[in-house]
C-alpha positions in Angstrom: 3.3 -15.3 20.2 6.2 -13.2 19.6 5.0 -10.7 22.1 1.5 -10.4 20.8 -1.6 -10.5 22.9 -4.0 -13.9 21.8 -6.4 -11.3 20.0 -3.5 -10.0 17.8 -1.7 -12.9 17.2 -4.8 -14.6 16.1 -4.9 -11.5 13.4 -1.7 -11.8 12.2 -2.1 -15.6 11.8 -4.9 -15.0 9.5 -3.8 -12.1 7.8 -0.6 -14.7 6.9 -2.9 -17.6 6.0 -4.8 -15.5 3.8 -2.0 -13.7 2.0 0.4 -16.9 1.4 -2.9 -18.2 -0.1 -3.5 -15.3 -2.1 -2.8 -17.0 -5.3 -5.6 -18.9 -5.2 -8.1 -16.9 -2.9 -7.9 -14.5 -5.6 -8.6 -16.6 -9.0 -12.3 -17.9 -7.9 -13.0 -18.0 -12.0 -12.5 -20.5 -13.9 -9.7 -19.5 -16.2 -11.2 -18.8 -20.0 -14.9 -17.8 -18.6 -16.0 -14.7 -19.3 -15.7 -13.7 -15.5 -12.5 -14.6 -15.3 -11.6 -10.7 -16.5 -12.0 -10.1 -12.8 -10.0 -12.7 -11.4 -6.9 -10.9 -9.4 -4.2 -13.8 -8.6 -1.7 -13.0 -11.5 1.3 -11.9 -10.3 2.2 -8.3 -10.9 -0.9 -7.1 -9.0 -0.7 -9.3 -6.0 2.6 -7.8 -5.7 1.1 -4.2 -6.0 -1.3 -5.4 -3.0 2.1 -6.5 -1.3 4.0 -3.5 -1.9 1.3 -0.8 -1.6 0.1 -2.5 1.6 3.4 -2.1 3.2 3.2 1.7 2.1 0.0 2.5 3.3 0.7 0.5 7.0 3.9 3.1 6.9 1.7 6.0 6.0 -1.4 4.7 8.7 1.5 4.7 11.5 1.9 8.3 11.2 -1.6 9.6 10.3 -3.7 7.3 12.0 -1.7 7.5 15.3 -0.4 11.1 15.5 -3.3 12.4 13.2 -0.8 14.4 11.3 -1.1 14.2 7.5 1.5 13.8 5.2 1.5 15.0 1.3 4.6 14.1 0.7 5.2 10.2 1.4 5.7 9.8 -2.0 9.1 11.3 -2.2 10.3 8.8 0.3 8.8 6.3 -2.2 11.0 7.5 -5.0 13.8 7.9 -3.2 14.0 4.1 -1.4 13.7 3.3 -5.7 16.4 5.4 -6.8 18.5 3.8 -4.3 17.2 0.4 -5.0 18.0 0.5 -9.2 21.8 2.2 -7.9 22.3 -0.5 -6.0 21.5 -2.8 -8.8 23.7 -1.0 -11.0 26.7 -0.9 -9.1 27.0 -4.0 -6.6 24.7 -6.8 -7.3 21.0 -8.0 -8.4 20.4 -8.9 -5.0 17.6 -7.2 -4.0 18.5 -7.7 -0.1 21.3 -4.5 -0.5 19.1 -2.5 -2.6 16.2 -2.9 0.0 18.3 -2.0 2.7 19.5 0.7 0.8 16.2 1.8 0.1 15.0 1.7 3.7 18.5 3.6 5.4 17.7 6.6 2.3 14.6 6.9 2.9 14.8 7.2 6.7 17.6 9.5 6.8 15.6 11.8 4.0 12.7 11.5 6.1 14.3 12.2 9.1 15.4 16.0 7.7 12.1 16.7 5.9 10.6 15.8 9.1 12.3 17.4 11.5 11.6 21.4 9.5 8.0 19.8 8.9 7.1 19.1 12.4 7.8 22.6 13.3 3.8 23.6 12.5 1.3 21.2 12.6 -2.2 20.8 10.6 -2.6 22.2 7.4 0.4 23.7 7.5 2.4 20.5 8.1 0.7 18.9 5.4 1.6 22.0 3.0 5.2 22.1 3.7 5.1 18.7 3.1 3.6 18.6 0.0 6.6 21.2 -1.0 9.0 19.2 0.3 7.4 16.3 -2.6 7.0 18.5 -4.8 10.5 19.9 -4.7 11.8 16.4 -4.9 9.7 15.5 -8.2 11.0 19.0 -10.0 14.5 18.2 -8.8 14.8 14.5 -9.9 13.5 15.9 -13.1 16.5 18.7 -13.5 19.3 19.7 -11.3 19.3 15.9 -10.1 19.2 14.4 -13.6 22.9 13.1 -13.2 21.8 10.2 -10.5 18.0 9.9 -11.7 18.5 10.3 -15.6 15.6 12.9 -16.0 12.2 12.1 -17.7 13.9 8.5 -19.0 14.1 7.4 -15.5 16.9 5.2 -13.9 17.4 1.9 -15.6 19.9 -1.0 -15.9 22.9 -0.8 -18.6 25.3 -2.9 -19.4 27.8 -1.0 -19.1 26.9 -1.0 -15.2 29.9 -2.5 -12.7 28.0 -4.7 -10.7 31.1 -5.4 -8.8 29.8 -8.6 -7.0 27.9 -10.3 -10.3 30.9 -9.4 -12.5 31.8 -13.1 -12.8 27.9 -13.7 -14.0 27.8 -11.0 -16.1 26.2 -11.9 -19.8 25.2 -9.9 -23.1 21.6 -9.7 -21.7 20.6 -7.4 -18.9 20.5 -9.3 -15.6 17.1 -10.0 -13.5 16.4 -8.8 -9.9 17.2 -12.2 -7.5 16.7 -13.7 -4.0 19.5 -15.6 -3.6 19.5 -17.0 -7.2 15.9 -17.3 -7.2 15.1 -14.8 -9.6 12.2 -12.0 -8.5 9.9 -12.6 -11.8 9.9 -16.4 -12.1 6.6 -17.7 -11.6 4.9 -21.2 -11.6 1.9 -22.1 -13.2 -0.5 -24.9 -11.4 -3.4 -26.0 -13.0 -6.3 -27.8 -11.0 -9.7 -28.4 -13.3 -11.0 -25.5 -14.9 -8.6 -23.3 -12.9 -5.4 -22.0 -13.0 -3.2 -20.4 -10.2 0.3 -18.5 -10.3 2.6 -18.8 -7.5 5.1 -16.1 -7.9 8.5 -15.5 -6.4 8.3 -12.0 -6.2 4.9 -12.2 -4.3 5.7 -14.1 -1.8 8.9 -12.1 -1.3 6.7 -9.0 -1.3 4.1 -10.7 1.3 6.6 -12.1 3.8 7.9 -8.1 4.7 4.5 -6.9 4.4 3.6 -9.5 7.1 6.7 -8.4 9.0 5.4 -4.9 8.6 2.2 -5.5 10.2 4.0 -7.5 13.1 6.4 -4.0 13.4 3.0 -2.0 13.5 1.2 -4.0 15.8 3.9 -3.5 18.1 4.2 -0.3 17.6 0.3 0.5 17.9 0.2 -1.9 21.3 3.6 -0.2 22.9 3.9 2.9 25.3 5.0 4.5 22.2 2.4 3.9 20.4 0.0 5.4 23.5 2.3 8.5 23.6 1.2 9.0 19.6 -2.2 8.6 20.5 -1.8 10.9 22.9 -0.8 13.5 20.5 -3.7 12.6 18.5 -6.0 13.4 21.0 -5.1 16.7 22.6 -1.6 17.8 21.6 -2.1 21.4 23.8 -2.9 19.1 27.0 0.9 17.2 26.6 2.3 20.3 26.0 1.3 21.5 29.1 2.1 19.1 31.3 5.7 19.5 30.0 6.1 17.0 27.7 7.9 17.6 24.1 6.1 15.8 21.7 8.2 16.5 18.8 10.7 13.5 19.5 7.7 11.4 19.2 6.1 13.0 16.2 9.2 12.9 14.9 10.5 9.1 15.6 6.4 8.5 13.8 7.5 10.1 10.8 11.1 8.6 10.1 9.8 5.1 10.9 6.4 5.8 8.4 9.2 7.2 5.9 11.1 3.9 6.1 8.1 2.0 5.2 7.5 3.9 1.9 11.3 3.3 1.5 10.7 -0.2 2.1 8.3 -0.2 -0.6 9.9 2.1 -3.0 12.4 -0.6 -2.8 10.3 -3.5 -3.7 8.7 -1.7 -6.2 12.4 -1.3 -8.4 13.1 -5.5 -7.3 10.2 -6.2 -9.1 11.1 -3.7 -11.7 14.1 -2.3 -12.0 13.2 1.4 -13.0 12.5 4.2 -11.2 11.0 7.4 -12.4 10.0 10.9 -11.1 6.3 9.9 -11.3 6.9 8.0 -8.1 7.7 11.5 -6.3 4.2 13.0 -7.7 1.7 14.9 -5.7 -0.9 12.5 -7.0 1.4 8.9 -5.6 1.2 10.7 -2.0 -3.0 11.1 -2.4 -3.1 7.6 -3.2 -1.7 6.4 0.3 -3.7 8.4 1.7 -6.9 7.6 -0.3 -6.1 4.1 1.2 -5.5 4.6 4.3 -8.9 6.9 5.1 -10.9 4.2 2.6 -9.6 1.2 4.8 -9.6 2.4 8.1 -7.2 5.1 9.7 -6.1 4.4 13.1 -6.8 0.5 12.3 -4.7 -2.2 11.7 -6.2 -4.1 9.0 -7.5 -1.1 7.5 -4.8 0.4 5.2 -3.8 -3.1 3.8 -7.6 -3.2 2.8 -7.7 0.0 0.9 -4.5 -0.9 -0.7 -6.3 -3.9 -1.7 -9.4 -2.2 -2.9 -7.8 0.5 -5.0 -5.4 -1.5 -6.6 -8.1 -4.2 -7.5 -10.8 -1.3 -8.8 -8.4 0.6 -10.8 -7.2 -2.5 -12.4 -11.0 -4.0 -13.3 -12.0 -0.2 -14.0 -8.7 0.2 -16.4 -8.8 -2.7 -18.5 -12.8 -2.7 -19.6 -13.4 -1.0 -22.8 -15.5 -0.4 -25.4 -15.9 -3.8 -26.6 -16.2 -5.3 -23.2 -19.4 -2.8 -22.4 -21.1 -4.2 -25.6 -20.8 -7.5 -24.3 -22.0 -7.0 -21.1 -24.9 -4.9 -23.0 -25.7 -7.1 -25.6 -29.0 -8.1 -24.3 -30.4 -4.2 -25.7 -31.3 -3.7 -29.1 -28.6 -2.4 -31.1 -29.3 1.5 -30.5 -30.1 1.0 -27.3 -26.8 -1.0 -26.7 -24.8 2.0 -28.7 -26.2 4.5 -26.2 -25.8 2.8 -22.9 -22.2 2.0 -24.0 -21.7 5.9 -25.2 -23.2 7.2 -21.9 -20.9 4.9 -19.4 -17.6 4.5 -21.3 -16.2 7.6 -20.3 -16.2 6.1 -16.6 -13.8 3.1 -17.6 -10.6 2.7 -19.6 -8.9 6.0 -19.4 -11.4 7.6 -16.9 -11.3 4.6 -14.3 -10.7 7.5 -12.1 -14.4 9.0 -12.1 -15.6 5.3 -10.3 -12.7 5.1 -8.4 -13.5 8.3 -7.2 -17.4 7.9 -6.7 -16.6 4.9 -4.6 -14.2 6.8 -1.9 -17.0 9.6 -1.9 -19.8 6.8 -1.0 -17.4 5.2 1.5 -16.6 8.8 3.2 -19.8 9.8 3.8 -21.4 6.5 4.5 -18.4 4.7 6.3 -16.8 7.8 7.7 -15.0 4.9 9.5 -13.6 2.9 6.3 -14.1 -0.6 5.5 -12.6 -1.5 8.5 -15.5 0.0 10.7 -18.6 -1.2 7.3 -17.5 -4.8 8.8 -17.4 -4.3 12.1 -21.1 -2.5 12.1 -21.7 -5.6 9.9 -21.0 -8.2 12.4 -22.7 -5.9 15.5 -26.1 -6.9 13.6 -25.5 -10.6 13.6 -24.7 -10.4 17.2 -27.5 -8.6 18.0 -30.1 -10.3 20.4 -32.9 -11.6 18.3 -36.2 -8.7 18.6 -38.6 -11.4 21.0 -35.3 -12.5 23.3 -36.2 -11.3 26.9 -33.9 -10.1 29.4 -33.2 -12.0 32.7 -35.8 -10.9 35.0 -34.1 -8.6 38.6 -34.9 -11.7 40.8 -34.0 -14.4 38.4 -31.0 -12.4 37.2 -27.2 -13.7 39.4 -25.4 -11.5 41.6 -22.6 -9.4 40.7 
């Protein structure tokens, strides 16, 4: 199918069953119960797993193939939404130009940070670019505040051109659209004691993450793809044999930068704003958080950590003080005040410090991800059972 093997075609058509039924895989509480706090089909953070999955299978192409590791991703993040919100502002609310945009910007910024990057390798790669990211925040902050508008960030006016909504243009700020269908709509579908919210923007966001992991297969499954693995695996040994890598290596990165352009776009078509914080060291850890806690190298593996963190650090976010007395409520009164005292400062503002005991556990008892916990998982159910014999020499058939 399309040029898959039956083994990744089956993946993809699962990975697509699962995501277009997202909405209600993701709201198995009944809505109103008390565990329904944990419930994750609402809109705005299914598109985060969308987006953030696309991101992370952009960032897995270059690190998990090639091995080399990029700090700087981010910058290509905040750049394909700077381009995104310009393109709002001065030709339409279509997000199909501003993600195109986003995705040209992004490669072409990518493709010169990469090319004086790719000159070292290893830590120093990851170094320069981190100071390429770094230079990019600080500058969108100051010398660039003319087409990024500083700390305020870039937003809609409307006092904007919009040359090709002009006729459409009313006294309220427009909405990022499809096509007339407009990015944020949503509809509500209730069924019993549950409730499930099927969202434009979601599905928009899924369908070109799904094309993104069609594009990746390909890539990982190509002779390109070999050639990056290659490079993985002993970069000296190509080298010798008189190969230059660096095309490769380099192709990696534009095309990984393109996807965090891709996403960046997305990001500013479900709202259209885009700030410095996008460009921050810290945005560029987080892809790479998800891609080592999924899986690197795999292909399911980076839109799993996306998953995970985004899911954690919004459960870990939103439970505070009076959510840890409920829970608690079976202790005596100064017991209860205790426990809650003692674990608080892990959620709400610190959702970090079990965020960050959770990628520690995975690391150093999963050095493989999540990805390889399920597949040691499933090697024990298809283990032979302890008593099972093996076929004896004379009863066993001839190769």
């Amino acid at each position: 199918m399309f040029g898959l093997e039956k083994k990744d075609a089956a993946l993809l058509l699962i990975v697509a069953v699962v995501t277009l039924c997202a909405p209600i895989l993701l709201n198995p509480f009944p809505a109103g119960s008390e565990m329904a706090q944990f419930n994750a089909g609402y809109p705005d953070l299914m598109q985060r797993f969308a987006i953030y999955g696309i991101f992370a299978i952009g960032f897995n192409i270059l690190f998990g193939l090639t091995g080399y590791l990029s700090f700087g991703h981010a910058a290509f993040l905040g750049v394909g939404s700077y381009s995104a919100v310009w393109m709002f502002k001065l030709l339409s609310m279509n997000i199909i130009p501003g993600i195109i945009l986003s995705v040209i910007v992004a490669g072409l910024f990518s493709l010169v940070i990469g090319f004086i990057s790719l000159r070292r390798s290893g830590i120093y790669f990851s170094i320069l670019t981190l100071a390429f990211a770094q230079m990019s925040y600080n500058l969108a902050y100051s010398v660039l505040t003319p087409i990024t508008n500083g700390e305020t960030g870039l937003q809609l006016s409307l006092n904007d051109p919009r040359v090709l909504d002009a006729a459409r243009t009313t006294g309220s700020l427009p909405v990022t659209t499809l096509f007339g269908a407009e990015m944020r709509s949503a509809t509500s579908v209730q069924f019993g004691v549950w409730e499930w919210q099927f969202s434009t923007g979601f599905y928009v966001s899924a369908v070109l993450m799904l094309l993104a992991l069609y594009l990746a297969i390909r890539i990982f499954r190509s002779p390109f793809g070999i050639m990056l693995r290659a490079v993985k695996s002993n970069q000296n040994r190509m080298s010798y044999t008189g190969l230059n890598v660096r095309p490769y290596t380099l192709a990696a990165f534009v095309i990984s930068g393109m996807y965090a352009g891709l996403a960046g776009g997305l990001l500013a078509a479900m709202d259209p704003l885009a700030g410095a914080e996008r460009m921050q060291w810290t945005a560029s850890g987080e892809v790479v958080i998800m891609t080592i806690l999924g899986g690197a190298g795999t292909l399911l593996g980076p839109i799993i950590g996306a998953g995970f963190i985004k899911y954690f650090e919004n459960i870990f976010s939103k439970i505070n003080d009076n959510v840890l007395h409920d829970w608690f409520a079976f202790l005596p009164d100064g017991l209860n005040d205790f426990v809650v005292t003692v674990i608080a400062p892990f959620f709400g503002d610190g959702w970090n410090l079990p965020m960050g005991l959770m990628f520690m556990a995975v690391v150093i008892f999963l050095p493989g991800g999540l990805v390889d916990g399920a597949r040691r998982i499933g090697r024990l159910f298809r283990r032979k059972p302890a008593g099972a014999k093996r076929p004896d020499a004379a009863t066993r058939p001839a190769e």
